[in-house]
C-alpha positions in Angstrom: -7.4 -0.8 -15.4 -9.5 -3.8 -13.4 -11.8 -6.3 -14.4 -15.4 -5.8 -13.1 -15.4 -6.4 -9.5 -17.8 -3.9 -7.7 -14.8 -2.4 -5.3 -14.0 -0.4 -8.7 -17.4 1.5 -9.1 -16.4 4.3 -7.5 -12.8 5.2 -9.5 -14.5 7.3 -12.7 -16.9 8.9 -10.2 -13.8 9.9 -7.6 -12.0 11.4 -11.3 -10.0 8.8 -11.9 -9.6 7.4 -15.4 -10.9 3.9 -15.5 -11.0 0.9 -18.2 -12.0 -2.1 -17.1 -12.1 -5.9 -18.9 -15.0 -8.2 -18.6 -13.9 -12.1 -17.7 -17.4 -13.5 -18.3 -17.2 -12.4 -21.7 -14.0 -14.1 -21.9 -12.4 -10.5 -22.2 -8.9 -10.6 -20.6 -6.9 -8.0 -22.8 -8.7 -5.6 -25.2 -7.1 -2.9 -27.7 -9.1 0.3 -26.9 -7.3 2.3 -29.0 -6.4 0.4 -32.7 -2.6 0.8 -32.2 -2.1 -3.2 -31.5 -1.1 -3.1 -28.1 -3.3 -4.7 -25.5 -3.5 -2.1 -22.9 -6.3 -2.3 -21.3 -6.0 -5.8 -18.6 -5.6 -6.2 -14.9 -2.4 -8.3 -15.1 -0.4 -4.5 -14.0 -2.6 -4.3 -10.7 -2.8 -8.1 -9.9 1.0 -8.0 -10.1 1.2 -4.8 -8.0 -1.0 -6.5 -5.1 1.7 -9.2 -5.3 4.4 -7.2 -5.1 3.0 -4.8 -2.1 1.8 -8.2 -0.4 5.7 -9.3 -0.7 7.2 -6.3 0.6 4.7 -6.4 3.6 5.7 -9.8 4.1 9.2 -9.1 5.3 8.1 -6.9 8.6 5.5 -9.8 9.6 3.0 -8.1 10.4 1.4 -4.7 9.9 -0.5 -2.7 12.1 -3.7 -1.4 9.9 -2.9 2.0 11.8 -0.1 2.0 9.6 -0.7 0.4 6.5 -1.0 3.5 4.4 2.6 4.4 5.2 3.8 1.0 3.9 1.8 1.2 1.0 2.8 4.7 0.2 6.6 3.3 1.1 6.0 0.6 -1.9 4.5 2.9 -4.0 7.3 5.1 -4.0 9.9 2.1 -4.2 7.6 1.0 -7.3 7.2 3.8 -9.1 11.3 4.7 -8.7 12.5 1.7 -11.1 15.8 2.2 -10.7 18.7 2.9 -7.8 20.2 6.5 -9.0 22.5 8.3 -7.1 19.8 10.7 -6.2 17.5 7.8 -5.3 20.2 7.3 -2.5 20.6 10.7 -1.5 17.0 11.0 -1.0 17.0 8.1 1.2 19.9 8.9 3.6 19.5 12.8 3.3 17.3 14.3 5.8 14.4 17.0 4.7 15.4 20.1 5.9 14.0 21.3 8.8 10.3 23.0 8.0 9.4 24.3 11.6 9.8 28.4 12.0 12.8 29.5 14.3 15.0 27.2 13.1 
C-alpha cells in the first residue's frame, strides 16, 4: 500500500498487489473492504523506511554494492517479530555445507 508517487507504477504490472491512497484528495486511510478497518495507508511503509534507515545507521555507512544484503538482513529481522529459541539457533548455527564431496 503507497500513496501516488510515480516510483509505484510499476508494482501491479511486476504482479504485485497494490492499493494506493490519494493525498490531494485528502485521502490518507480508506476502508476498501466495509469491515471498518482502515487498511489501505502508507503509514506501514513510511515506518519501514524509518526503521531500515535506523538499522543502516549503526554501520555508518553503506556501500550501494551492498545495500541489498542489509536490506534483505532488515527484512528478515522485521518480518521475525520476536527472539525464539530457533530465531537464535538460526543465527549462530551454520548452514550445512551445500558443495558436493563434502
Amino acid at each position: 500500500m503507497t500513496d501516488e508517487w510515480i516510483g509505484y507504477r510499476g508494482l501491479a504490472a511486476a504482479g504485485r498487489r497494490h492499493s494506493r491512497v490519494c493525498h490531494l484528495r485528502g485521502e490518507y486511510a480508506r476502508d476498501d473492504d466495509g469491515d471498518g478497518v482502515r487498511e489501505v495507508h502508507c503509514n506501514t511503509l513510511e515506518g519501514i523506511g524509518t526503521g531500515l534507515r535506523n538499522f543502516i545507521r549503526a554501520f555508518r555507512g553503506v556501500s550501494k554494492h551492498y545495500l541489498a544484503q542489509y536490506a534483505a538482513a532488515f527484512e528478515w529481522a522485521y518480518n521475525t517479530k520476536a527472539v525464539t529459541g530457533e530465531w537464535v539457533r538460526a543465527l549462530l548455527v551454520s548452514p550445512p555445507n551445500t558443495r558436493s564431496g563434502t
